[in-house]
N, CA, C and O of each residue as an XYZ file, in Angstrom:
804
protein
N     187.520    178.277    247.468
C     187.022    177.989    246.132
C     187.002    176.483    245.876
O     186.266    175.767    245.198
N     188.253    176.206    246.792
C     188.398    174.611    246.642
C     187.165    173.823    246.802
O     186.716    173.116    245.899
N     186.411    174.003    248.413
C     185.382    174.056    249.189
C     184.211    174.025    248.063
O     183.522    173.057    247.744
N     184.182    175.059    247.661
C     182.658    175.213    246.645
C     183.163    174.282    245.718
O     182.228    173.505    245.525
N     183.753    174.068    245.301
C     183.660    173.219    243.482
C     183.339    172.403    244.132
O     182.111    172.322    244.127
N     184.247    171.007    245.327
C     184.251    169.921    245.555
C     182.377    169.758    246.141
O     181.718    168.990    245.441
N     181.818    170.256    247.012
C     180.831    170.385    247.810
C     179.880    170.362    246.791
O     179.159    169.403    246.518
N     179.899    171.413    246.255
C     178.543    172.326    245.454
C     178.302    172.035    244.248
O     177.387    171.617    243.539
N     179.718    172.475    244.175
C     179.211    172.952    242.290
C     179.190    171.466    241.644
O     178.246    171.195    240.901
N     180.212    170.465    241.898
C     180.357    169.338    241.526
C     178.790    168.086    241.240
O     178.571    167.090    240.550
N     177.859    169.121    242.478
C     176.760    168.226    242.110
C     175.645    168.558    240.983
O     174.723    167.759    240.821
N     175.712    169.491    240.366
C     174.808    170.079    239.686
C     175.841    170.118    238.075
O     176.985    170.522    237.865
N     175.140    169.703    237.468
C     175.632    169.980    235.777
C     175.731    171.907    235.426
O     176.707    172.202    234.737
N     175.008    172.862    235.762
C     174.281    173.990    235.697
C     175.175    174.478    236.337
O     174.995    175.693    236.422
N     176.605    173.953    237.147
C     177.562    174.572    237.554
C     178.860    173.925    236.972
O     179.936    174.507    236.835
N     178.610    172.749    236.683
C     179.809    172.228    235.884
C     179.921    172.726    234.682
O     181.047    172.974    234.249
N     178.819    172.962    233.936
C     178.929    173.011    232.232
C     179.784    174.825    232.265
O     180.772    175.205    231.638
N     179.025    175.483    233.114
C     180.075    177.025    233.267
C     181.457    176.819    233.256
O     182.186    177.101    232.305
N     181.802    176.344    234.277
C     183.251    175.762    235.128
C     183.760    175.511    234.138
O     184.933    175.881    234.101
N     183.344    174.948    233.130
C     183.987    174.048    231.636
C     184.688    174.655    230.776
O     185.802    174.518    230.271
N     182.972    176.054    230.626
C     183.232    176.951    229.688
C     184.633    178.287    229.829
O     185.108    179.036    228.976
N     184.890    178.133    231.068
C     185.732    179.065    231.762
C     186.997    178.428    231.656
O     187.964    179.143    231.392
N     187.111    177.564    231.770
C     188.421    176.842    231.590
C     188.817    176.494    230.446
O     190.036    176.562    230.290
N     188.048    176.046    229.346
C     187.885    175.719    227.674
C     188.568    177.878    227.521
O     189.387    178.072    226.623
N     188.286    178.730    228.104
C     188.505    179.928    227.945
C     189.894    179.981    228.107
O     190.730    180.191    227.228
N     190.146    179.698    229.732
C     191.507    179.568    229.848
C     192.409    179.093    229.198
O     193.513    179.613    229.036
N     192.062    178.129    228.788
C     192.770    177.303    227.794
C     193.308    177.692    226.300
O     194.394    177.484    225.758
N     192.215    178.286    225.887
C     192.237    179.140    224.775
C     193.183    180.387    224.411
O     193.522    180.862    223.327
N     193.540    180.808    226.030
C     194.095    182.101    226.292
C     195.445    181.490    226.508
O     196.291    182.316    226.165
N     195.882    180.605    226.851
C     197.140    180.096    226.976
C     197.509    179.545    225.492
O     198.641    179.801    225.081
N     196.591    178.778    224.635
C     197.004    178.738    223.481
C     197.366    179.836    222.759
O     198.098    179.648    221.787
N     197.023    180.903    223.014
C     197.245    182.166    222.421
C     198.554    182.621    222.785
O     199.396    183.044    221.993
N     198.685    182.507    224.076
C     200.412    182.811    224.227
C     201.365    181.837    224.130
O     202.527    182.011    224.496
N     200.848    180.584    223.550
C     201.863    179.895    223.296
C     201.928    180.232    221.473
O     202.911    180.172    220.734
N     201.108    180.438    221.282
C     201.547    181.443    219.799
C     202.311    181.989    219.845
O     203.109    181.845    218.919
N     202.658    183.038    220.956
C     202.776    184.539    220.780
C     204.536    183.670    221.773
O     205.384    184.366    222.333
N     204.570    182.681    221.721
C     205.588    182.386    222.553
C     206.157    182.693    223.641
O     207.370    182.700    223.851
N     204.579    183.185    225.001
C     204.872    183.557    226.220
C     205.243    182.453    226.929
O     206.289    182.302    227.559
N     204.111    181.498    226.766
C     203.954    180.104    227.153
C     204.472    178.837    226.858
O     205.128    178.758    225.819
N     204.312    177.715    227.613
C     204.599    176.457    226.753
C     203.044    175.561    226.891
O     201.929    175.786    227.361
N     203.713    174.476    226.204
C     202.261    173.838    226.024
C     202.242    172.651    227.670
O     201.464    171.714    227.845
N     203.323    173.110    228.617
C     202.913    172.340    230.076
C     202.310    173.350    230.415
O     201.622    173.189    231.423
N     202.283    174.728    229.799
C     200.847    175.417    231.007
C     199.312    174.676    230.757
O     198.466    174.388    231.603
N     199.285    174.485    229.306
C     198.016    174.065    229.281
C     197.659    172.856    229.569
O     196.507    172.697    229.165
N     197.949    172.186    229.924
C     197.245    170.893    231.516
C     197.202    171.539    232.569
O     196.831    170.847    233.517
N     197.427    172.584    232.814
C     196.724    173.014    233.784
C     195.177    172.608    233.696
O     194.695    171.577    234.164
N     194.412    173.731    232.927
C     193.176    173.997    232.763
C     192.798    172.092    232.401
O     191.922    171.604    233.115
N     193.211    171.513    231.746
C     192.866    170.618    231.183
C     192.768    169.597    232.175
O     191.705    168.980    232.095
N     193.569    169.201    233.128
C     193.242    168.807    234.242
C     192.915    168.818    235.197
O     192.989    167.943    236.060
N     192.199    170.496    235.246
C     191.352    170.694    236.527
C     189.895    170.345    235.842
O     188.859    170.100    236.460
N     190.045    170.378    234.639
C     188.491    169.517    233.734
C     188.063    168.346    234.250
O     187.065    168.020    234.892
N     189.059    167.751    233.825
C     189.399    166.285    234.379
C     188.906    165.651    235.528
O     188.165    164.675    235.652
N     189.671    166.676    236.674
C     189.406    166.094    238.544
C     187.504    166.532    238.360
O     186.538    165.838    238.675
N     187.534    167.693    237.842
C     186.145    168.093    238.402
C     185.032    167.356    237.517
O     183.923    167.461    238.042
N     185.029    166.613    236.270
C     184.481    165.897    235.309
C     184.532    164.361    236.517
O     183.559    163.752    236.961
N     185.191    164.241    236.634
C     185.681    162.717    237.870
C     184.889    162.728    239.357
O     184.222    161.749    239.692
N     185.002    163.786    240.127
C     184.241    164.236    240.576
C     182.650    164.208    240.226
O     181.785    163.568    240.824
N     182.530    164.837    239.403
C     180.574    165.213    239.176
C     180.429    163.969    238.604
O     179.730    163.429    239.462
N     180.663    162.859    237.459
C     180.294    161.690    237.603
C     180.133    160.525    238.890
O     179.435    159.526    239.065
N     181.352    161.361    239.791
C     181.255    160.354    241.026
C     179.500    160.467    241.672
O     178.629    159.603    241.770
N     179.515    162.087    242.058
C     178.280    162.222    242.771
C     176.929    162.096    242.083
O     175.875    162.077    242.718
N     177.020    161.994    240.472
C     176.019    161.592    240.015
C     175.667    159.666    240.449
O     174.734    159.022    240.929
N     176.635    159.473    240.081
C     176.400    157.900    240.591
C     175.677    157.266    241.720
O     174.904    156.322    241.879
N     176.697    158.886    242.990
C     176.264    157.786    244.351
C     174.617    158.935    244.414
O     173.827    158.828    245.353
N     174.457    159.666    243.567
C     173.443    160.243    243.944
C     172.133    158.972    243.459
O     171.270    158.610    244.258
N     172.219    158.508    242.201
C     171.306    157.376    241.446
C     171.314    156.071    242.280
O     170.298    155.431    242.551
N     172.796    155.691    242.723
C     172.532    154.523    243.803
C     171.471    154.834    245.097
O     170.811    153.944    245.635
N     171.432    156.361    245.520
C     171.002    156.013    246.828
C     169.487    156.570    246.335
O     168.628    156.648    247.213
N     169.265    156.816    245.468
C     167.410    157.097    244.627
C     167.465    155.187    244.931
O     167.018    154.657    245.948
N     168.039    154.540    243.915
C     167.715    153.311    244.049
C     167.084    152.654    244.896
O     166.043    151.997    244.869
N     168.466    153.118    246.301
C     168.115    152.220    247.687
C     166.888    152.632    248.398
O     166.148    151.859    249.006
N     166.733    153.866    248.281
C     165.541    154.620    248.850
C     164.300    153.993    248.334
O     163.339    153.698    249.044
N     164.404    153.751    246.663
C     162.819    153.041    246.477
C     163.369    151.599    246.969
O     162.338    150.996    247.271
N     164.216    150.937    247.150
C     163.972    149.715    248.163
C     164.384    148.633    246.884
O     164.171    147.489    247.285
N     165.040    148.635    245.113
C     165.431    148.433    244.452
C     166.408    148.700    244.214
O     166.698    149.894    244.280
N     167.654    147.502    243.723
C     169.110    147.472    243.270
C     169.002    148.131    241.867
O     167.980    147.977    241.198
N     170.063    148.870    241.417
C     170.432    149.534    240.560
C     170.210    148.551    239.375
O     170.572    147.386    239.544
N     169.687    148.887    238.274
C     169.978    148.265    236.898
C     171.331    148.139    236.250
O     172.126    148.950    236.724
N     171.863    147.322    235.255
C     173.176    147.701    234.371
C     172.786    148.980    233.183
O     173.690    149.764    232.895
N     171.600    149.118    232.615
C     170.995    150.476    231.846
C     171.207    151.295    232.469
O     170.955    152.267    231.758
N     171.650    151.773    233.755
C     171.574    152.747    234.394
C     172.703    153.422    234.537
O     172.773    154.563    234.993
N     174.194    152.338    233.923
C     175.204    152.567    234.572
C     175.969    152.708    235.773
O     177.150    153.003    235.953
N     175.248    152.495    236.376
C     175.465    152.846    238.207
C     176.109    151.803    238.717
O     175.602    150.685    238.634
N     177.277    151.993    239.299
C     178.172    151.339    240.486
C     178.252    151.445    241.978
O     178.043    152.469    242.629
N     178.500    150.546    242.332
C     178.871    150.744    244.172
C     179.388    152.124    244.801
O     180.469    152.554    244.399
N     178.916    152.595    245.436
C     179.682    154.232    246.144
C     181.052    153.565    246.392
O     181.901    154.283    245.864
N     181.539    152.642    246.893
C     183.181    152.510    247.484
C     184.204    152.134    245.701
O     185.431    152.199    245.626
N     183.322    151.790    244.572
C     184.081    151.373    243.359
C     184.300    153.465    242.958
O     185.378    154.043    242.822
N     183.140    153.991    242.888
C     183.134    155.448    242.533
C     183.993    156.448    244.006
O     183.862    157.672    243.992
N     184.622    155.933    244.895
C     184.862    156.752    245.795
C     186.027    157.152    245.036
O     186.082    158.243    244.469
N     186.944    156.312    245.008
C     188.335    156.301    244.117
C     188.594    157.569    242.744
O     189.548    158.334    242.602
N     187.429    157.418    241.935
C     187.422    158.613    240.981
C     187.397    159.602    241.904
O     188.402    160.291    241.735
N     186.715    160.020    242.829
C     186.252    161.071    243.217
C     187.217    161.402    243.602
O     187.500    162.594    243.487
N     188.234    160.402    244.288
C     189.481    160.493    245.291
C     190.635    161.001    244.136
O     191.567    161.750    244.430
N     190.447    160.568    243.055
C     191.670    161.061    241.898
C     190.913    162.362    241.663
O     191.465    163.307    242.227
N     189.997    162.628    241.107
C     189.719    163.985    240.483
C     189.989    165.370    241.847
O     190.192    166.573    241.682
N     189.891    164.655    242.983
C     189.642    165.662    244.284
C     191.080    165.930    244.343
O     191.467    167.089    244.494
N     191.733    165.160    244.259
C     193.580    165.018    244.549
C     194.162    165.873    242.828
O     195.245    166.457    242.869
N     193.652    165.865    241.945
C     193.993    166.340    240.728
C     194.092    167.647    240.894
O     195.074    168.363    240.701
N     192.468    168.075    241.453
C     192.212    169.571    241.519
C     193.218    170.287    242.187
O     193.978    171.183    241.821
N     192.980    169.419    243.739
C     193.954    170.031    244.517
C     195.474    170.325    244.062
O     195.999    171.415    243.837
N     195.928    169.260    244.006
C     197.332    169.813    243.338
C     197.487    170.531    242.423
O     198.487    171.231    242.583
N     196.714    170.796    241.058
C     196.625    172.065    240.416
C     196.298    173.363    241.128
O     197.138    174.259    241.216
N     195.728    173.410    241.365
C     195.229    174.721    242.547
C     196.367    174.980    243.084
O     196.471    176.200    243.217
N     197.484    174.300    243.545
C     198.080    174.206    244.981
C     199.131    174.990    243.938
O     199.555    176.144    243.998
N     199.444    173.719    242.760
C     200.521    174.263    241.900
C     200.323    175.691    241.377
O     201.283    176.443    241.548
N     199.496    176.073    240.913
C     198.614    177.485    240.129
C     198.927    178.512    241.207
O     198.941    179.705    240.904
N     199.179    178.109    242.460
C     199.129    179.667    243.141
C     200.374    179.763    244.136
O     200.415    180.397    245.191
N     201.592    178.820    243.433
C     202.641    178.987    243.707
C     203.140    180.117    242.884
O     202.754    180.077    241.716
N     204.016    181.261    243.256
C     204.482    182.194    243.485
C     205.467    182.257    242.201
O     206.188    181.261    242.249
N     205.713    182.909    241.279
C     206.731    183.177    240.128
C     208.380    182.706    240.861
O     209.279    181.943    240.508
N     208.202    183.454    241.819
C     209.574    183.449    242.383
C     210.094    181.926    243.144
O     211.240    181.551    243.391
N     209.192    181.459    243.315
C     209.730    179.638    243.690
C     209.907    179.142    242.045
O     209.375    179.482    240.989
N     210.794    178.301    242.378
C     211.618    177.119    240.950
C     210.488    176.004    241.262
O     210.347    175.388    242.319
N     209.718    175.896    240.082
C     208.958    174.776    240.291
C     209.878    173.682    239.635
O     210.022    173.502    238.425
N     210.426    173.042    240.575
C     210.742    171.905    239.964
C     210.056    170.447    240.101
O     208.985    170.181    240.648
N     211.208    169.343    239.283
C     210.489    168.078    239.960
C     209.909    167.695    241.489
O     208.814    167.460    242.000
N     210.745    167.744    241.738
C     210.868    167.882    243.492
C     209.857    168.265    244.098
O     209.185    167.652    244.927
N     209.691    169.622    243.562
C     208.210    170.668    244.447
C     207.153    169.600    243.689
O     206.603    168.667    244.274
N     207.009    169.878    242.490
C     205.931    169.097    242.276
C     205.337    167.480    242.728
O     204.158    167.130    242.680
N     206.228    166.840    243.063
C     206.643    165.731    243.600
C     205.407    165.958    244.933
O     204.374    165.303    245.072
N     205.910    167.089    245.806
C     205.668    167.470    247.220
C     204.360    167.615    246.829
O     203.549    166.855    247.359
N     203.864    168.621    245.816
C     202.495    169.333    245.753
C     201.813    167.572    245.733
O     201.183    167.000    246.623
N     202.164    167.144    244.592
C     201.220    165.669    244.525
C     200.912    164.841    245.810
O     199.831    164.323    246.089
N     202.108    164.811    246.568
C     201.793    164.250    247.770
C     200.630    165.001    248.927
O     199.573    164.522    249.336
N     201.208    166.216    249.230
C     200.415    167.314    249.567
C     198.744    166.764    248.774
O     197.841    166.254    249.437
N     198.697    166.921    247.874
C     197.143    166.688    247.258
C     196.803    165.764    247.466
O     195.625    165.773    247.107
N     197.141    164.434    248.015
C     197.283    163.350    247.933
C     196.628    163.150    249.505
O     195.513    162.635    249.588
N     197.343    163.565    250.735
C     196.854    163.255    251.645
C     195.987    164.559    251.947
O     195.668    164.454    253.132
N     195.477    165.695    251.445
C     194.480    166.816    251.703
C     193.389    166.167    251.275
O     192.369    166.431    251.910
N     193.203    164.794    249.699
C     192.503    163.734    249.629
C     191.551    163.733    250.685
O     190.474    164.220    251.029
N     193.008    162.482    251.254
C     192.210    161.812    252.162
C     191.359    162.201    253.294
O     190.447    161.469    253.681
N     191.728    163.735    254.028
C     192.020    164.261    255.081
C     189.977    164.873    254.847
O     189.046    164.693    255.631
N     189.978    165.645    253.351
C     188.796    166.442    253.114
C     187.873    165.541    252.514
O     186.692    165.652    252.842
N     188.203    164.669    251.694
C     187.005    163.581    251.160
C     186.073    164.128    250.471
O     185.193    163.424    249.976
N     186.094    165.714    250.281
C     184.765    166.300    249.529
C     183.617    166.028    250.269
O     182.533    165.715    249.777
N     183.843    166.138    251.361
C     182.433    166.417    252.791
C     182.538    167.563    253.195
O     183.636    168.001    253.536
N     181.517    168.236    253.242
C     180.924    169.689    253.660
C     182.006    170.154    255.358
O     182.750    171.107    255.588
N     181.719    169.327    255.949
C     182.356    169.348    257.636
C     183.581    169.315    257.443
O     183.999    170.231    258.151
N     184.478    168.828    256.917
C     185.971    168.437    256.878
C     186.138    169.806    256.413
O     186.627    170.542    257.269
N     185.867    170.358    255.287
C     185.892    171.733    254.443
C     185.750    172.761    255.747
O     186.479    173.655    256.177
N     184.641    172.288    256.116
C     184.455    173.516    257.389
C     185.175    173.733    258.825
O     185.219    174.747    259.521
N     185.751    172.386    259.048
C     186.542    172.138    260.023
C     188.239    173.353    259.444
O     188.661    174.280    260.136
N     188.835    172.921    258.094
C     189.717    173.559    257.548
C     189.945    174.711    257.455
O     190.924    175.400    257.744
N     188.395    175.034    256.770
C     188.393    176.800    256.797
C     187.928    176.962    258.892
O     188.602    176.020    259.310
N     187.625    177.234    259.448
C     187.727    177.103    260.665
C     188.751    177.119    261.394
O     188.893    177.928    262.312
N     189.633    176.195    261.073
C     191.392    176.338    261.800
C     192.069    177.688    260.962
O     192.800    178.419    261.631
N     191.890    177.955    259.829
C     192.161    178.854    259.076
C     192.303    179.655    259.271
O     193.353    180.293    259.203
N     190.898    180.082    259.728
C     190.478    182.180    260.414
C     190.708    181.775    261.313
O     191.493    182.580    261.814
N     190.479    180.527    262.360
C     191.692    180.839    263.887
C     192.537    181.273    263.810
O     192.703    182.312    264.448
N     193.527    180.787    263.040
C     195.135    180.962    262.770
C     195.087    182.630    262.154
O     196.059    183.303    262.498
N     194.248    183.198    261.453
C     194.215    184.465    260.972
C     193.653    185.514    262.251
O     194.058    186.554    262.770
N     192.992    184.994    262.349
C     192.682    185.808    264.204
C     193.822    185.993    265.058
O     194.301    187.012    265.555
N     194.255    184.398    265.138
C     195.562    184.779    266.204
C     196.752    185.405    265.373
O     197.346    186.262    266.028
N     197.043    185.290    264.642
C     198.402    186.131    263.727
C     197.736    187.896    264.097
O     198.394    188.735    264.713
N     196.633    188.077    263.666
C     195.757    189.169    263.765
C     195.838    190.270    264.982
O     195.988    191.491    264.929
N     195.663    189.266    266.244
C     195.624    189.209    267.174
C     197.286    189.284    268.389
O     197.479    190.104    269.286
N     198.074    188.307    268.022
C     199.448    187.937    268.392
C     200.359    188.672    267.894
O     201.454    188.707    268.455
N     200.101    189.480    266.645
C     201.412    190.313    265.758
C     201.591    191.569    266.626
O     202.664    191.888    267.138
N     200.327    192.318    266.755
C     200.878    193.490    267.602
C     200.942    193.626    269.225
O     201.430    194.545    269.882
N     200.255    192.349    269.710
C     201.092    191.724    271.020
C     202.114    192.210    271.392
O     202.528    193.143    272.080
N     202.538    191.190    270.654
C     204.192    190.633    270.328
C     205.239    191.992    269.893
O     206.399    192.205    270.246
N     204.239    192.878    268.899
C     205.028    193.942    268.269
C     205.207    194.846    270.095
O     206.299    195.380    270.291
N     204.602    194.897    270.751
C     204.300    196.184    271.368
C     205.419    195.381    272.480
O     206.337    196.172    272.694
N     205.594    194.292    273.119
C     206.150    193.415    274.191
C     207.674    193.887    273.339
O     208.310    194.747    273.947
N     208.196    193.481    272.220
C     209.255    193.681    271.543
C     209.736    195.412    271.927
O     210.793    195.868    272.364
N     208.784    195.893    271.643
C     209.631    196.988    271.938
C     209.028    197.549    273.005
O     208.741    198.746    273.036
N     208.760    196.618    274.087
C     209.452    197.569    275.475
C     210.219    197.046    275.549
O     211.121    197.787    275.941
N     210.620    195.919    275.396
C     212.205    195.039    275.660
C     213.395    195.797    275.277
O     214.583    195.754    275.597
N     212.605    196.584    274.399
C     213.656    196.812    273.411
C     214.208    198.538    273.491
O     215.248    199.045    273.069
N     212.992    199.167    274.241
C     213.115    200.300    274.677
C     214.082    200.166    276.348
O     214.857    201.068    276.667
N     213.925    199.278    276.995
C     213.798    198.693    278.011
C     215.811    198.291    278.090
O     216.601    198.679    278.951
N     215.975    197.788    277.381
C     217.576    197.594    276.861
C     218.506    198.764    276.483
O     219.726    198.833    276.627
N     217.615    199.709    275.943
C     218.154    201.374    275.249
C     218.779    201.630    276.403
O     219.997    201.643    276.582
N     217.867    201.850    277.244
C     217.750    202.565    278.339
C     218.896    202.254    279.502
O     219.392    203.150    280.185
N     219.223    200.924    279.617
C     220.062    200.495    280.405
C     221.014    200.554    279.682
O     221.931    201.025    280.355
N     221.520    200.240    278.152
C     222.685    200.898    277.783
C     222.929    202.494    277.507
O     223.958    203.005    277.063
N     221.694    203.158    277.892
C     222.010    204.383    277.666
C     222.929    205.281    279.040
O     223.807    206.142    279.002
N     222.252    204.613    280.130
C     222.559    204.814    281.723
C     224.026    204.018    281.400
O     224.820    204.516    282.198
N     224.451    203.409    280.910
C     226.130    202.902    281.263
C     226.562    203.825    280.262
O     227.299    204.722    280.672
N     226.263    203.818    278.986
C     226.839    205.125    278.122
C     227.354    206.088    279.287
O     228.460    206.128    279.825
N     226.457    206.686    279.460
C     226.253    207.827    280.057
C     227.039    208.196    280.932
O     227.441    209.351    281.065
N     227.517    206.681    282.031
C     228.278    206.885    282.725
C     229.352    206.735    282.932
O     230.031    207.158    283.868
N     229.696    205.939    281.839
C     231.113    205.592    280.860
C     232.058    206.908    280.310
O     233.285    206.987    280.380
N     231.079    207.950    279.724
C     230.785    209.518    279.566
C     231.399    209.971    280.626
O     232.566    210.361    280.592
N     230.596    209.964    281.783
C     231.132    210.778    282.641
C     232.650    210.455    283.347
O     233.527    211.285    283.584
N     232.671    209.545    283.509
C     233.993    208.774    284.299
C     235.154    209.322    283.387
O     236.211    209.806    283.792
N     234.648    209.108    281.720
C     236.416    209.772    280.790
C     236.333    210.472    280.887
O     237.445    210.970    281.059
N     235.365    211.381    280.937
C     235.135    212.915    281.358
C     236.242    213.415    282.484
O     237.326    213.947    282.245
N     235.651    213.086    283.830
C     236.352    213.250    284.873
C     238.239    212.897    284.738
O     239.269    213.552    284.899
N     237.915    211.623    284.393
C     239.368    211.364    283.931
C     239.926    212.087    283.152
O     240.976    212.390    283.719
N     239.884    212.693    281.942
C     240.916    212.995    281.321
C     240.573    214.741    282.099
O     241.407    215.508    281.616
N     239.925    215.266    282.790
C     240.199    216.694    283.242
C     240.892    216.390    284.664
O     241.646    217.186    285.225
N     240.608    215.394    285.061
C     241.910    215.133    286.228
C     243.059    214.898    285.590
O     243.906    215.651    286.068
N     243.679    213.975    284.430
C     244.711    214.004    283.669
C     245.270    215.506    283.211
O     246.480    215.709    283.107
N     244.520    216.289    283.011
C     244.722    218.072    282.108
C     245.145    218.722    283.541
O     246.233    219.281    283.680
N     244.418    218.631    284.347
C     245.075    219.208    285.655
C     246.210    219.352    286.337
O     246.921    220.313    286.631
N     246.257    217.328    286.678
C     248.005    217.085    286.770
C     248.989    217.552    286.035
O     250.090    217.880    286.477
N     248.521    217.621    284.506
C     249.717    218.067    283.779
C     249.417    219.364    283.598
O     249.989    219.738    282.575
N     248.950    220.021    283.971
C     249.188    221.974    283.842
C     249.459    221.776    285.443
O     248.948    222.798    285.900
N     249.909    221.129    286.411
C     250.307    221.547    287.489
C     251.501    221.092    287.375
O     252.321    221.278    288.275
């Protein structure tokens, strides 16, 4: 999902202005339980700052989209135009991309982890170099999801391996303590009816 906002949706208004409306929703719905006193008011930056990264974002690519119309007709950008250098606009893009992410990252941490300072600390960093790493380029995204379903293939793939190798080992071990059982069995066996013998003789 990460993938589509940063890539896709980020370039088109006709996907941002939805994105908006959905989150202005969310938002709404958390104000409601902070009525109802489910919530506090740190849930709602959530929504409010995934506005934010992705608002930071779609101005970025509007920009470098108008700079490179510019360069293409073979004319420097006007100041009416608003338009800046792609490396002055990389930086927004680089905060709003790092914003998202760490909300996202934070949002689908688990009830049962303690979000504390600390974790959050980690998530920011975490968002911080996934930044740098994805850049909001189509290939990096695809390279990610790619190692992804490898890793889901081989877990996929390696679990019942592994399950089936485990237990012959494991059948495999029974078996040899079952044969010393067994013969551990027989030996007190013998012994104590050679013991019953001697003593009724």
């Amino acid at each position: 999902m990460l993938g589509t906002v940063a890539v896709f949706a980020v370039r088109y208004r006709l996907f941002v202005y939805p994105i908006f409306c959905f989150l202005v929703f969310v938002a709404y719905q958390i104000v409601r339980s902070i009525q109802a006193k489910v919530a506090t008011y740190v849930d709602l930056l959530s929504p409010l700052g995934i506005m934010v990264g992705i608002w930071c974002m779609h101005i970025t690519r509007r920009q470098q989209a108008i700079a490179m119309a510019t360069a293409n007709k073979g004319t420097q950008a006007s100041d009416d135009t608003n338009s800046v250098s792609l490396t002055d606009w990389t930086w927004t893009f680089g905060f709003g991309e790092a914003t998202v992410i760490a909300l996202f990252t934070w949002n689908s941490l688990t009830t049962t982890v303690p979000k504390t300072n600390l974790l959050l600390g980690a998530v920011a960093v975490f968002a911080c170099f996934a930044e740098l790493v994805l850049r909001g380029r189509f290939w990096n995204y695809s390279i990610v999801f790619g190692l992804e379903a490898a890793l889901v293939l081989f877990v996929a793939l390696a679990f019942p391996v592994m399950e089936l190798i485990l237990e012959a080992i494991l059948n495999e071990k029974l078996t040899k303590v079952g044969d010393k059982v067994r013969a551990h069995h027989r030996h007190l066996k013998a012994y104590y009816a050679h013991k019953e013998k001697t003593r009724s003789t």
